[in-house]
Structure formats: structure tokens, C-alpha cells
ChimeraX commands (.cxc) that place a marker at each C-alpha (Angstrom):
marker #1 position 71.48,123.85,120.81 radius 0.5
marker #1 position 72.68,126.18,118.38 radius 0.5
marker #1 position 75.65,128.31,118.39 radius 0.5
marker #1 position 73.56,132.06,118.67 radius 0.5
marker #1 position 71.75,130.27,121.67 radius 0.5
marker #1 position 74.58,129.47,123.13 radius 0.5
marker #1 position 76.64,132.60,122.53 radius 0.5
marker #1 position 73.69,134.41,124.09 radius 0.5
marker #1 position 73.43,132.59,127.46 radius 0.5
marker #1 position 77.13,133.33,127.63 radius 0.5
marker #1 position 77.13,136.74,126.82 radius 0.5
marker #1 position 73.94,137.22,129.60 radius 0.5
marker #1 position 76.26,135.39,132.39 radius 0.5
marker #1 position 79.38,137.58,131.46 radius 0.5
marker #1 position 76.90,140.77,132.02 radius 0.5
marker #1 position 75.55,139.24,135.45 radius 0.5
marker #1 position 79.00,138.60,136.49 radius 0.5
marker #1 position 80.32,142.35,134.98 radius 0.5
marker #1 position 77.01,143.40,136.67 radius 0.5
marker #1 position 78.27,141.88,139.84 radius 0.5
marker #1 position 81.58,142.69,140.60 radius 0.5
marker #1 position 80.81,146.77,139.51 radius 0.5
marker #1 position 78.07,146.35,142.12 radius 0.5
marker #1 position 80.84,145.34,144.67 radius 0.5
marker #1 position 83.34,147.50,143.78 radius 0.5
marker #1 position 80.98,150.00,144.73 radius 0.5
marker #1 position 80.19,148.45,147.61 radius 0.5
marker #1 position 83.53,148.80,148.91 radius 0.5
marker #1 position 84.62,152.02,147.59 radius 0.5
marker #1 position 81.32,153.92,149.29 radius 0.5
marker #1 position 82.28,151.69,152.21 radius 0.5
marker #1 position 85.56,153.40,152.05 radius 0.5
marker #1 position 84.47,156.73,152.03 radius 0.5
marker #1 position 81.85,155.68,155.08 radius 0.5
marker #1 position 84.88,155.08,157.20 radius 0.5
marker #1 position 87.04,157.97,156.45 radius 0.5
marker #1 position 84.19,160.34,156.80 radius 0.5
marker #1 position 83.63,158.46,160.60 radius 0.5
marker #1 position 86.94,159.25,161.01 radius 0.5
marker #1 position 86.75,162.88,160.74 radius 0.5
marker #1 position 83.98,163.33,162.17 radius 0.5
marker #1 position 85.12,161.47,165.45 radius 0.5
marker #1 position 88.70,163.91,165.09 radius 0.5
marker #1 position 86.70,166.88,164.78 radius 0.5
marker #1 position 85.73,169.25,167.48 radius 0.5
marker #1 position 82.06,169.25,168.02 radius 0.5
marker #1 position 80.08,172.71,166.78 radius 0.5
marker #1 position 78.72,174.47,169.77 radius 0.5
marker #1 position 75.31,174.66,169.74 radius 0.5
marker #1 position 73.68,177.68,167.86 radius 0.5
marker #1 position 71.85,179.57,171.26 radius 0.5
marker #1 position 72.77,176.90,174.03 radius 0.5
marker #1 position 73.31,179.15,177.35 radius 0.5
marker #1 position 72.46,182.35,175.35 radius 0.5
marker #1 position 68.70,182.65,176.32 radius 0.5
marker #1 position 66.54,180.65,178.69 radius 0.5
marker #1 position 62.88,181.36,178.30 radius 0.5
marker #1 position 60.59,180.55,180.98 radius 0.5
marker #1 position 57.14,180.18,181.25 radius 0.5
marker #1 position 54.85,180.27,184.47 radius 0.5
marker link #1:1,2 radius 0.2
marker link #1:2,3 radius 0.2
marker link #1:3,4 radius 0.2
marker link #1:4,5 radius 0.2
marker link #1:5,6 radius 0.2
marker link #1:6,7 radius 0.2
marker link #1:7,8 radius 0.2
marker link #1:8,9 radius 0.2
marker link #1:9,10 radius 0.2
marker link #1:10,11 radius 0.2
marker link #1:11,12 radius 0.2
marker link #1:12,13 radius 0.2
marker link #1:13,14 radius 0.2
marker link #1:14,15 radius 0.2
marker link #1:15,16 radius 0.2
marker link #1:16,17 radius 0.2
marker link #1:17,18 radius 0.2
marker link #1:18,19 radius 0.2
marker link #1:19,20 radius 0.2
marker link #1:20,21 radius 0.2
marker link #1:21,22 radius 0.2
marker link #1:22,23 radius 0.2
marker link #1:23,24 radius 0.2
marker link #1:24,25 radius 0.2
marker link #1:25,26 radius 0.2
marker link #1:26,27 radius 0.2
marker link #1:27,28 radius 0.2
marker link #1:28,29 radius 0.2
marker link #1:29,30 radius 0.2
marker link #1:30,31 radius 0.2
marker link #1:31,32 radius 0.2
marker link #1:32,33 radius 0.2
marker link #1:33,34 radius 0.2
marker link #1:34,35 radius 0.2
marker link #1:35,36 radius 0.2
marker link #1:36,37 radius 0.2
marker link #1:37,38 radius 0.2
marker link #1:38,39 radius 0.2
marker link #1:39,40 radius 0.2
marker link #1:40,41 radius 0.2
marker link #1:41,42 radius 0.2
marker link #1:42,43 radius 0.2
marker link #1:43,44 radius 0.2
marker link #1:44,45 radius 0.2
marker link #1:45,46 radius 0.2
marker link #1:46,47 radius 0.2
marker link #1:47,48 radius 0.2
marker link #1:48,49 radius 0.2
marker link #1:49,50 radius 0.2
marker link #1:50,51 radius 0.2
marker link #1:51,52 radius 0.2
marker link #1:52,53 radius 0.2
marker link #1:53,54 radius 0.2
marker link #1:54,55 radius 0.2
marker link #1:55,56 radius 0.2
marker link #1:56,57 radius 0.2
marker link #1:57,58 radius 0.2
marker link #1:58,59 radius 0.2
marker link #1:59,60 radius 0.2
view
């Protein structure tokens, strides 16, 4: 084998690998943000509902 060859197979595993570990760093940081926004939204005080009890239409 010669040495370009060789330097190239390495450099395309190092950007797999690179390629990799950004992938699960995102991963974890979105999965991060998943869980605090489940959070809040379990704390929070549900909206009341925008004509609930206001009007009641019937039809006969």
C-alpha cells in the first residue's frame, strides 16, 4: 500500500468517527432540551380552552 492510500483511509475513519460523536452530542443535547421542555410543560397550568362553556349550539 502506499503512504497517500493509507493516509486517506485514515483521514475517512477520523471523519466517520468526528461524524459520529457530533451526531451524538446532538443526540443528547436535543434530548436535553426534550426533557426540560416536559418539565415545564407538566409545571405549567393548563390554558383554558378558547370558548369551552361560553356557547353551546344546538341543533334539532
Amino acid at each position: 500500500m502506499e503512504m497517500s492510500s493509507m493516509m486517506g483511509k485514515q483521514v475517512a475513519e477520523l471523519q466517520r468517527t468526528l461524524s459520529m460523536n457530533l451526531l451524538k452530542s446532538q443526540m443528547a443535547t436535543q434530548t436535553a432540551q426534550v426533557t426540560v421542555m416536559m418539565r415545564d410543560l407538566q409545571a405549567s397550568q393548563p390554558a383554558p380552552h378558547p370558548s369551552k362553556g361560553h356557547a353551546v349550539d344546538i341543533k334539532g
